[in-house]
N, C-alpha and C positions, 0 to 999 in steps of 0.2 A: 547470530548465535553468540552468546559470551558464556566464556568458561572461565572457572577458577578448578588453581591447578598448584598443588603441593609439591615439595620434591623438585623443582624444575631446574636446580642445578645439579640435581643426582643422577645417577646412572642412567636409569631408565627414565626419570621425569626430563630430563634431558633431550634424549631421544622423543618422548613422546612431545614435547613441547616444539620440535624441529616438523617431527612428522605431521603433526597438528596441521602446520602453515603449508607445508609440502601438497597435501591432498584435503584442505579446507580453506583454503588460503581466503577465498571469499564469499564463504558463508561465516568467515570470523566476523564477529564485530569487535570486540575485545577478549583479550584473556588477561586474566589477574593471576598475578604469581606471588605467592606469598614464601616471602625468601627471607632466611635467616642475615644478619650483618657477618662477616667472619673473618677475623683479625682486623685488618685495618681497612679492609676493602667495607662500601658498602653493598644494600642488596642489588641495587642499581649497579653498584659495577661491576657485580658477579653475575648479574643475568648479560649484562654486556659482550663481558669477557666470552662469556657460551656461548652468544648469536655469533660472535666474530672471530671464534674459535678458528683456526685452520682444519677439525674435523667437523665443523657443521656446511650441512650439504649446502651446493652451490647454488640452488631455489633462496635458499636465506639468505645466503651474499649476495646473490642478486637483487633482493628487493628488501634489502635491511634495515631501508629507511620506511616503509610502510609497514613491516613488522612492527616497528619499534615502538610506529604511532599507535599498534592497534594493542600494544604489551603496555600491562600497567602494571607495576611492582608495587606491592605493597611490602613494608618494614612486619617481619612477621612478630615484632614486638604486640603487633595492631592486629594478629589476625583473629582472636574472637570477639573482634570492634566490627562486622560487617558495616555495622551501618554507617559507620564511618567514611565508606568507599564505593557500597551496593547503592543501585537504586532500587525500590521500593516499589518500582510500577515494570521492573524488568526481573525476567527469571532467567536461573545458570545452573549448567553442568556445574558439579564440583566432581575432578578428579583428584583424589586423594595417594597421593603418589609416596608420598612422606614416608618414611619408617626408620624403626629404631634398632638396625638388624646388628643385635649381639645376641651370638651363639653360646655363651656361660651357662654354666651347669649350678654355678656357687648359689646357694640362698638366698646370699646375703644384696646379689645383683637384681632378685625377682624383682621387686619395688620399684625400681629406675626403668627395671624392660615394661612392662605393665602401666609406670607413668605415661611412660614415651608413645608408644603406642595404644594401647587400652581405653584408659583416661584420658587423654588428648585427644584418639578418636570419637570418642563421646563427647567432649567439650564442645568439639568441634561441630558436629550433626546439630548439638545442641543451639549452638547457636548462630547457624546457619540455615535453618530449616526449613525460615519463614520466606528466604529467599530462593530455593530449590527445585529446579524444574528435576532435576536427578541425583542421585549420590553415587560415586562410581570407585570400587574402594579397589588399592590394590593391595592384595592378600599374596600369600607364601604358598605354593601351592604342597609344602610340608606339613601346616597346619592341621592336617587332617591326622598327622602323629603318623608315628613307625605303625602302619596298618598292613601293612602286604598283601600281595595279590594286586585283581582290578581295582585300580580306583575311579570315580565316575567324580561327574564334576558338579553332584551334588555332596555340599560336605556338612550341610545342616539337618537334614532328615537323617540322618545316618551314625552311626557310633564310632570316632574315629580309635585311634590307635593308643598308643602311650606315647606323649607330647617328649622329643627327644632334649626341648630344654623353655625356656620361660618365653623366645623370643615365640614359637609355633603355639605355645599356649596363649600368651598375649593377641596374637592374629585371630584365632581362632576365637576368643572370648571375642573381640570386635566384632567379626562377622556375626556373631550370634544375635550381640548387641542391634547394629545395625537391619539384622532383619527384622527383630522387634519392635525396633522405632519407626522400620519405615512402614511398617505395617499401622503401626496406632498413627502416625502421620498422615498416611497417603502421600508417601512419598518412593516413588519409581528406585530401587535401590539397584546395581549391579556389583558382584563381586569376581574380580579375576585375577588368576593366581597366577602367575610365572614360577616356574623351576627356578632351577642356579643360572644364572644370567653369566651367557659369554660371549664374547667378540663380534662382530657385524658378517651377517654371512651372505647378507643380499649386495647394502651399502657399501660404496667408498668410504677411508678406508678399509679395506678388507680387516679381519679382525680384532679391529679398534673397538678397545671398551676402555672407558673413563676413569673406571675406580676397578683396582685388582681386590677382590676377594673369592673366600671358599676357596676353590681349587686353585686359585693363584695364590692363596698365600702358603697352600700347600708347596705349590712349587717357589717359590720365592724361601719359605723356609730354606729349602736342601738348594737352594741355588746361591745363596748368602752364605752358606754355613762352608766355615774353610777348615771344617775336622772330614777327615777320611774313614771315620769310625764306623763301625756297624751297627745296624739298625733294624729291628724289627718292625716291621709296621702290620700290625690288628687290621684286618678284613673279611669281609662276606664274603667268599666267594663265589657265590650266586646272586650275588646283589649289585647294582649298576647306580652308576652317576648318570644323572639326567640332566645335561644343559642345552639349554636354550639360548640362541642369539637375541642380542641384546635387539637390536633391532626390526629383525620377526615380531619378538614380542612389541615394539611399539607400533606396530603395523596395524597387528591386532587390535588393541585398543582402541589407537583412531577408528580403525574399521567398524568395530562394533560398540561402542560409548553410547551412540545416540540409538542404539536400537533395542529390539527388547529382550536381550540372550540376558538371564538374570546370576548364573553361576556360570565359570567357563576355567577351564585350567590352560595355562596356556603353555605348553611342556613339548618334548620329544615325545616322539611314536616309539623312541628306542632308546633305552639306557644304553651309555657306555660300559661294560662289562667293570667290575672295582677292581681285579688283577691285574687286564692290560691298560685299563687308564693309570693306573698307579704307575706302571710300569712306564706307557709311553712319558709319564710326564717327568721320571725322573731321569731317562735315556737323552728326552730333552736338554734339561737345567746340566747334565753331565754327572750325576749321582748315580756313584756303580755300586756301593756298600751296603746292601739292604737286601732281604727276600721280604715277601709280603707271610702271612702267617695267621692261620684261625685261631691259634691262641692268645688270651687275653691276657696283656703285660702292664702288671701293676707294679707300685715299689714292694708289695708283699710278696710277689713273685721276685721281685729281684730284676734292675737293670742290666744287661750287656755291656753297656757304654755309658760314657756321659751323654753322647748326641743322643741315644735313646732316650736317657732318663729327663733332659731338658724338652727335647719333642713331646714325649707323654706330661709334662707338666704345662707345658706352654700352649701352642695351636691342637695336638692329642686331643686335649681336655674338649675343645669345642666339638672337633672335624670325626673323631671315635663313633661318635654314635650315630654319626651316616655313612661311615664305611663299614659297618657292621649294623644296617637295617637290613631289615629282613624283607626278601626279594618281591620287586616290585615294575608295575605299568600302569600309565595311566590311560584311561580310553579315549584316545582322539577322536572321535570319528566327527564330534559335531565341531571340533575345533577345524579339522581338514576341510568340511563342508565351506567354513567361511575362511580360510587362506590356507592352502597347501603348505606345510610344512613345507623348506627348502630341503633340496636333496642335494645328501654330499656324505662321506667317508668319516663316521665318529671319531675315528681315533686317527684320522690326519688330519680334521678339523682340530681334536685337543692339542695335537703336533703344533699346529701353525697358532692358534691362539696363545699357544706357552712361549713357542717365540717371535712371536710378537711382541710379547711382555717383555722379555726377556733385552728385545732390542729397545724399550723405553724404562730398560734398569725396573721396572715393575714402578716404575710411578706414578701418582694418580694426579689425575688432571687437575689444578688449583683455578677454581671454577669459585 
Protein backbone atom coordinates (compact mmCIF):
# COMPACT_ATOMS: atom_id res chain seq x y z
CA UNK A 1 0.00 0.00 0.00
CA UNK A 2 1.64 3.71 -0.56
CA UNK A 3 -0.10 6.64 0.47
CA UNK A 4 0.42 10.26 0.05
CA UNK A 5 -0.69 12.33 2.77
CA UNK A 6 -1.02 16.28 3.23
CA UNK A 7 -1.05 18.14 6.37
CA UNK A 8 1.22 15.61 8.20
CA UNK A 9 2.64 18.05 10.53
CA UNK A 10 -0.87 19.44 11.36
CA UNK A 11 -3.22 18.59 13.85
CA UNK A 12 -4.97 15.92 12.59
CA UNK A 13 -2.54 14.77 9.55
CA UNK A 14 -0.49 14.22 12.47
CA UNK A 15 -2.32 12.04 14.27
CA UNK A 16 -3.58 10.35 11.18
CA UNK A 17 0.02 9.90 9.96
CA UNK A 18 1.00 7.97 13.57
CA UNK A 19 -2.35 6.04 13.47
CA UNK A 20 -1.61 5.07 9.82
CA UNK A 21 1.66 3.03 11.10
CA UNK A 22 -0.09 2.16 14.45
CA UNK A 23 -2.84 -0.27 12.69
CA UNK A 24 -1.02 -0.61 9.02
CA UNK A 25 2.21 -0.82 9.91
CA UNK A 26 2.67 -3.62 7.33
CA UNK A 27 0.51 -3.37 4.61
CA UNK A 28 2.49 0.16 4.29
CA UNK A 29 4.85 0.26 1.62
CA UNK A 30 5.63 3.80 1.64
CA UNK A 31 3.99 7.11 2.47
CA UNK A 32 4.78 10.45 0.86
CA UNK A 33 4.49 13.49 2.96
CA UNK A 34 4.41 16.40 1.19
CA UNK A 35 5.51 19.13 3.89
CA UNK A 36 6.00 22.62 3.78
CA UNK A 37 9.88 24.07 4.85
CA UNK A 38 9.09 26.47 7.97
CA UNK A 39 11.41 29.03 9.32
CA UNK A 40 14.64 27.57 9.43
CA UNK A 41 13.73 23.94 10.02
CA UNK A 42 13.38 21.82 6.85
CA UNK A 43 10.54 19.43 5.68
CA UNK A 44 12.64 16.59 6.75
CA UNK A 45 13.19 17.97 9.94
CA UNK A 46 9.72 18.83 10.87
CA UNK A 47 8.39 15.43 9.83
CA UNK A 48 11.33 14.20 12.28
CA UNK A 49 10.67 16.38 14.95
CA UNK A 50 6.72 14.77 14.90
CA UNK A 51 7.83 10.95 14.83
CA UNK A 52 10.14 11.78 17.73
CA UNK A 53 7.81 13.92 19.38
CA UNK A 54 7.44 13.01 23.27
CA UNK A 55 3.46 12.84 22.28
CA UNK A 56 3.66 10.25 19.44
CA UNK A 57 2.66 6.84 20.51
CA UNK A 58 5.03 4.43 21.83
CA UNK A 59 4.41 1.90 18.43
CA UNK A 60 6.53 4.86 16.64
CA UNK A 61 9.16 5.03 19.07
CA UNK A 62 9.40 1.73 18.97
CA UNK A 63 10.10 1.11 15.39
CA UNK A 64 11.19 4.59 14.21
CA UNK A 65 13.75 3.49 12.38
CA UNK A 66 11.44 1.36 9.87
CA UNK A 67 8.95 4.12 9.91
CA UNK A 68 11.41 6.31 8.73
CA UNK A 69 12.58 3.92 5.87
CA UNK A 70 9.10 3.48 4.73
CA UNK A 71 8.35 7.89 5.04
CA UNK A 72 9.46 9.82 2.06
CA UNK A 73 9.26 13.59 2.52
CA UNK A 74 8.80 15.44 -0.29
CA UNK A 75 9.75 19.56 -0.22
CA UNK A 76 6.03 20.72 -0.98
CA UNK A 77 7.78 23.39 -3.24
CA UNK A 78 7.61 20.00 -5.62
CA UNK A 79 4.38 18.81 -4.81
CA UNK A 80 2.45 19.35 -8.22
CA UNK A 81 5.86 17.62 -9.80
CA UNK A 82 4.44 13.95 -8.96
CA UNK A 83 6.30 12.68 -11.48
CA UNK A 84 9.09 13.67 -10.07
CA UNK A 85 8.87 11.19 -7.03
CA UNK A 86 5.69 8.74 -8.13
CA UNK A 87 6.16 5.74 -10.01
CA UNK A 88 4.25 5.26 -13.07
CA UNK A 89 3.52 1.46 -12.78
CA UNK A 90 2.37 1.98 -8.94
CA UNK A 91 -0.96 3.34 -7.70
CA UNK A 92 -1.78 5.62 -4.20
CA UNK A 93 -4.14 6.68 -1.72
CA UNK A 94 -3.83 10.33 -1.68
CA UNK A 95 -5.00 11.72 1.76
CA UNK A 96 -5.64 15.24 1.55
CA UNK A 97 -5.34 16.52 5.04
CA UNK A 98 -4.11 20.05 4.21
CA UNK A 99 -6.25 23.14 4.82
CA UNK A 100 -6.40 26.68 4.96
CA UNK A 101 -8.72 27.11 8.17
CA UNK A 102 -9.46 30.94 8.48
CA UNK A 103 -12.59 31.80 9.98
CA UNK A 104 -12.76 35.77 8.45
CA UNK A 105 -15.76 37.22 7.55
CA UNK A 106 -13.71 40.34 5.60
CA UNK A 107 -14.01 40.36 1.56
CA UNK A 108 -11.16 41.26 1.11
CA UNK A 109 -9.58 37.63 2.73
CA UNK A 110 -12.14 35.56 0.16
CA UNK A 111 -9.18 35.26 -2.42
CA UNK A 112 -6.32 33.88 -0.16
CA UNK A 113 -9.17 31.34 1.65
CA UNK A 114 -10.41 30.01 -1.77
CA UNK A 115 -6.66 30.01 -3.13
CA UNK A 116 -5.58 28.01 -0.19
CA UNK A 117 -8.05 25.60 -0.33
CA UNK A 118 -10.39 25.67 -3.53
CA UNK A 119 -7.73 26.06 -6.17
CA UNK A 120 -5.00 24.24 -4.59
CA UNK A 121 -7.35 21.36 -4.22
CA UNK A 122 -8.06 21.45 -7.73
CA UNK A 123 -4.44 21.84 -8.74
CA UNK A 124 -3.72 19.20 -6.83
CA UNK A 125 -6.41 16.15 -8.13
CA UNK A 126 -5.26 17.68 -11.29
CA UNK A 127 -2.23 16.74 -11.26
CA UNK A 128 -2.22 13.80 -9.67
CA UNK A 129 -4.97 11.81 -11.18
CA UNK A 130 -2.95 9.80 -13.38
CA UNK A 131 -1.36 8.41 -10.46
CA UNK A 132 -4.62 7.62 -8.09
CA UNK A 133 -5.90 4.42 -6.87
CA UNK A 134 -8.29 6.94 -4.43
CA UNK A 135 -8.73 10.68 -3.47
CA UNK A 136 -9.63 10.93 0.10
CA UNK A 137 -10.45 14.52 1.00
CA UNK A 138 -10.66 16.08 4.44
CA UNK A 139 -13.75 18.47 4.47
CA UNK A 140 -15.25 20.62 7.55
CA UNK A 141 -18.02 19.02 8.61
CA UNK A 142 -19.54 22.96 8.70
CA UNK A 143 -19.42 23.20 5.11
CA UNK A 144 -22.76 22.26 4.72
CA UNK A 145 -23.47 26.15 6.29
CA UNK A 146 -25.57 27.13 9.26
CA UNK A 147 -28.34 24.62 8.08
CA UNK A 148 -30.09 23.40 11.34
CA UNK A 149 -31.88 20.56 12.35
CA UNK A 150 -30.60 16.74 11.07
CA UNK A 151 -27.76 16.74 9.15
CA UNK A 152 -26.94 13.47 7.08
CA UNK A 153 -23.55 12.92 5.81
CA UNK A 154 -24.60 13.38 2.42
CA UNK A 155 -23.82 17.19 1.70
CA UNK A 156 -23.78 17.12 -2.29
CA UNK A 157 -27.26 16.03 -3.17
CA UNK A 158 -28.73 18.40 -0.92
CA UNK A 159 -29.02 22.28 -0.37
CA UNK A 160 -26.91 23.42 2.35
CA UNK A 161 -27.44 26.41 4.61
CA UNK A 162 -25.85 29.92 4.55
CA UNK A 163 -21.95 29.34 4.43
CA UNK A 164 -21.11 31.32 8.08
CA UNK A 165 -17.81 32.66 6.30
CA UNK A 166 -15.37 31.87 2.98
CA UNK A 167 -13.38 29.07 4.90
CA UNK A 168 -16.97 26.59 4.82
CA UNK A 169 -17.61 27.95 1.27
CA UNK A 170 -14.23 27.10 0.03
CA UNK A 171 -14.55 23.36 1.44
CA UNK A 172 -17.60 23.12 0.23
CA UNK A 173 -16.97 24.35 -3.38
CA UNK A 174 -13.93 21.49 -3.20
CA UNK A 175 -16.02 18.85 -2.54
CA UNK A 176 -18.43 19.68 -5.22
CA UNK A 177 -15.37 20.05 -7.52
CA UNK A 178 -14.04 16.84 -6.49
CA UNK A 179 -17.13 14.75 -7.00
CA UNK A 180 -17.25 16.03 -10.48
CA UNK A 181 -13.83 15.09 -11.33
CA UNK A 182 -13.80 12.03 -9.87
CA UNK A 183 -16.73 11.12 -11.79
CA UNK A 184 -15.42 12.17 -15.34
CA UNK A 185 -12.18 10.44 -14.13
CA UNK A 186 -13.01 7.19 -12.76
CA UNK A 187 -11.68 7.93 -9.84
CA UNK A 188 -12.92 6.37 -6.30
CA UNK A 189 -13.33 9.65 -4.37
CA UNK A 190 -14.02 9.86 -0.38
CA UNK A 191 -14.96 12.81 1.53
CA UNK A 192 -14.94 13.04 5.47
CA UNK A 193 -15.71 15.83 7.74
CA UNK A 194 -14.58 16.20 11.25
CA UNK A 195 -16.30 18.72 13.63
CA UNK A 196 -14.01 21.10 15.84
CA UNK A 197 -11.16 18.93 16.63
CA UNK A 198 -10.30 18.50 20.57
CA UNK A 199 -7.85 16.79 22.90
CA UNK A 200 -7.20 12.89 22.69
CA UNK A 201 -9.93 11.02 24.55
CA UNK A 202 -8.81 7.39 23.71
CA UNK A 203 -4.71 8.12 23.45
CA UNK A 204 -2.01 8.87 25.82
CA UNK A 205 -1.56 11.82 26.31
CA UNK A 206 -5.05 12.25 27.57
CA UNK A 207 -6.16 15.61 26.08
CA UNK A 208 -3.19 16.44 23.93
CA UNK A 209 -3.88 18.41 20.91
CA UNK A 210 -1.21 19.96 18.92
CA UNK A 211 -2.36 23.22 17.76
CA UNK A 212 -5.03 25.41 20.12
CA UNK A 213 -7.93 26.65 18.03
CA UNK A 214 -11.74 27.59 17.97
CA UNK A 215 -12.59 27.07 21.37
CA UNK A 216 -9.26 27.41 22.61
CA UNK A 217 -8.51 30.54 21.47
CA UNK A 218 -11.81 31.40 22.92
CA UNK A 219 -10.42 30.49 26.01
CA UNK A 220 -7.05 31.59 25.68
CA UNK A 221 -8.56 35.05 24.79
CA UNK A 222 -10.22 35.56 28.45
CA UNK A 223 -7.37 33.48 30.05
CA UNK A 224 -4.50 36.00 28.60
CA UNK A 225 -6.63 39.10 29.11
CA UNK A 226 -5.46 40.89 32.59
CA UNK A 227 -8.85 43.40 32.50
CA UNK A 228 -11.46 42.48 34.95
CA UNK A 229 -14.10 44.21 32.77
CA UNK A 230 -17.46 42.99 31.79
CA UNK A 231 -18.41 41.30 29.06
CA UNK A 232 -21.10 40.36 27.00
CA UNK A 233 -20.84 37.47 24.93
CA UNK A 234 -23.74 36.76 21.85
CA UNK A 235 -25.25 33.20 22.00
CA UNK A 236 -27.90 30.56 20.76
CA UNK A 237 -29.15 29.35 23.31
CA UNK A 238 -30.32 26.27 21.85
CA UNK A 239 -27.47 25.75 19.94
CA UNK A 240 -24.45 23.43 20.84
CA UNK A 241 -20.72 23.12 20.14
CA UNK A 242 -19.89 19.91 18.72
CA UNK A 243 -16.25 18.65 19.27
CA UNK A 244 -14.65 15.78 18.49
CA UNK A 245 -11.37 14.15 19.78
CA UNK A 246 -8.57 14.74 17.74
CA UNK A 247 -7.72 11.32 17.83
CA UNK A 248 -11.21 9.37 17.41
CA UNK A 249 -11.26 11.21 14.35
CA UNK A 250 -7.85 9.75 13.14
CA UNK A 251 -9.19 6.44 13.90
CA UNK A 252 -11.68 6.95 11.74
CA UNK A 253 -9.92 7.71 8.72
CA UNK A 254 -7.47 4.98 8.98
CA UNK A 255 -10.33 2.70 9.51
CA UNK A 256 -12.22 3.59 6.78
CA UNK A 257 -9.76 5.34 3.66
CA UNK A 258 -9.32 2.09 2.01
CA UNK A 259 -13.05 1.23 1.98
CA UNK A 260 -15.92 2.24 0.05
CA UNK A 261 -18.01 4.72 2.62
CA UNK A 262 -18.01 7.69 0.04
CA UNK A 263 -19.36 10.72 2.34
CA UNK A 264 -18.94 10.40 6.33
CA UNK A 265 -19.04 13.13 8.94
CA UNK A 266 -17.18 12.34 11.50
CA UNK A 267 -18.63 14.53 14.61
CA UNK A 268 -20.33 14.07 18.19
CA UNK A 269 -23.79 12.18 18.80
CA UNK A 270 -24.15 15.37 21.05
CA UNK A 271 -23.50 18.96 21.14
CA UNK A 272 -22.12 20.60 24.13
CA UNK A 273 -25.07 22.98 24.99
CA UNK A 274 -23.43 27.15 24.00
CA UNK A 275 -24.38 28.47 27.63
CA UNK A 276 -22.66 25.78 29.79
CA UNK A 277 -19.70 25.25 27.50
CA UNK A 278 -19.30 29.00 27.48
CA UNK A 279 -19.58 28.86 30.93
CA UNK A 280 -17.48 25.87 31.81
CA UNK A 281 -14.86 27.18 29.80
CA UNK A 282 -14.60 30.46 31.34
CA UNK A 283 -14.93 29.04 35.17
CA UNK A 284 -12.01 27.12 33.83
CA UNK A 285 -9.36 29.97 32.53
CA UNK A 286 -10.76 31.78 35.93
CA UNK A 287 -13.13 34.65 33.95
CA UNK A 288 -15.97 35.68 36.35
CA UNK A 289 -17.07 39.11 34.51
CA UNK A 290 -19.45 38.11 31.89
CA UNK A 291 -23.32 36.71 31.31
CA UNK A 292 -23.81 35.08 28.03
CA UNK A 293 -26.71 37.10 26.13
CA UNK A 294 -29.27 36.58 23.00
CA UNK A 295 -28.64 40.03 22.07
CA UNK A 296 -26.64 41.07 19.20
CA UNK A 297 -23.73 43.58 20.45
CA UNK A 298 -22.49 45.73 17.68
CA UNK A 299 -20.49 49.17 17.97
CA UNK A 300 -23.98 50.67 16.76
CA UNK A 301 -25.33 49.15 19.72
CA UNK A 302 -22.73 50.51 21.80
CA UNK A 303 -19.82 48.58 23.78
CA UNK A 304 -19.88 48.12 27.79
CA UNK A 305 -16.33 47.85 28.08
CA UNK A 306 -13.19 47.88 26.20
CA UNK A 307 -12.70 44.02 26.82
CA UNK A 308 -16.07 43.84 25.03
CA UNK A 309 -15.42 46.00 22.27
CA UNK A 310 -11.74 44.42 21.56
CA UNK A 311 -13.49 40.83 21.87
CA UNK A 312 -16.25 41.66 19.22
CA UNK A 313 -13.57 43.30 16.99
CA UNK A 314 -10.88 40.55 17.24
CA UNK A 315 -11.79 36.44 17.79
CA UNK A 316 -16.05 37.96 17.88
CA UNK A 317 -15.62 38.54 14.31
CA UNK A 318 -14.75 34.91 13.56
CA UNK A 319 -16.32 32.61 16.64
CA UNK A 320 -20.04 34.99 16.46
CA UNK A 321 -21.55 33.12 13.85
CA UNK A 322 -21.13 29.60 15.51
CA UNK A 323 -22.31 30.58 18.76
CA UNK A 324 -25.19 31.91 17.40
CA UNK A 325 -26.11 29.06 14.59
CA UNK A 326 -28.96 27.97 14.66
CA UNK A 327 -29.70 24.61 16.57
CA UNK A 328 -28.21 21.58 15.29
CA UNK A 329 -27.30 17.37 15.10
CA UNK A 330 -25.80 15.44 13.06
CA UNK A 331 -26.79 11.68 12.34
CA UNK A 332 -24.32 9.25 13.54
CA UNK A 333 -25.57 6.27 13.08
CA UNK A 334 -23.39 5.02 10.08
CA UNK A 335 -20.44 6.69 11.77
CA UNK A 336 -21.23 4.55 15.28
CA UNK A 337 -21.62 1.48 12.87
CA UNK A 338 -17.91 1.76 12.04
CA UNK A 339 -16.29 2.94 15.57
CA UNK A 340 -18.40 3.85 18.52
CA UNK A 341 -18.04 7.13 19.53
CA UNK A 342 -15.91 7.22 23.00
CA UNK A 343 -18.09 7.78 25.97
CA UNK A 344 -17.50 10.28 28.47
CA UNK A 345 -19.05 13.64 30.23
CA UNK A 346 -19.19 16.89 27.50
CA UNK A 347 -18.71 19.31 29.58
CA UNK A 348 -15.86 17.63 31.96
CA UNK A 349 -14.22 16.52 28.82
CA UNK A 350 -14.33 20.59 27.69
CA UNK A 351 -13.03 21.02 31.74
CA UNK A 352 -10.03 18.90 31.20
CA UNK A 353 -9.18 19.80 27.50
CA UNK A 354 -9.18 23.72 28.78
CA UNK A 355 -6.78 22.72 31.24
CA UNK A 356 -4.78 20.95 29.59
CA UNK A 357 -4.16 23.98 27.52
CA UNK A 358 -4.09 25.86 30.11
CA UNK A 359 -1.07 23.77 31.73
CA UNK A 360 0.93 24.06 28.22
CA UNK A 361 0.38 28.22 28.46
CA UNK A 362 -1.95 27.31 25.13
CA UNK A 363 1.09 26.65 22.90
CA UNK A 364 1.12 24.87 19.80
CA UNK A 365 3.45 22.36 19.02
CA UNK A 366 6.46 23.60 16.70
CA UNK A 367 6.44 20.66 14.51
Amino acid sequence: MNIILTGATGTLGSKVLHTLFETKYNEIKNVYLLVRKKGQSTPKERVLNMLESEYAPQFVKDNLDTINSKVKVINADHILEPESFLDTNEQYYFIHSAGYVNLSVDPANKDEIFEENFHFTKSIFKAYKGYLKKFVYISTAFSIGDLGGIIGDDYIEIEGGAYRNFYEASKHASEKFLTQASKENNIPLQILRPSVLGGNAIDNPSFFISKYMVFYLFAKFFYNTPSSDHIRITANADSGLNIIPTDYVAKVIVKVFNTDVKQLNIVHSKATNITSGISKILDTVGFKTYNVTQDIITKSVGFDSKLEQFYYETIGVHLNPYLTSKPYEWDTSVLESILPIPKYDLEQYLTNTVEFAKLKNFRNQKW
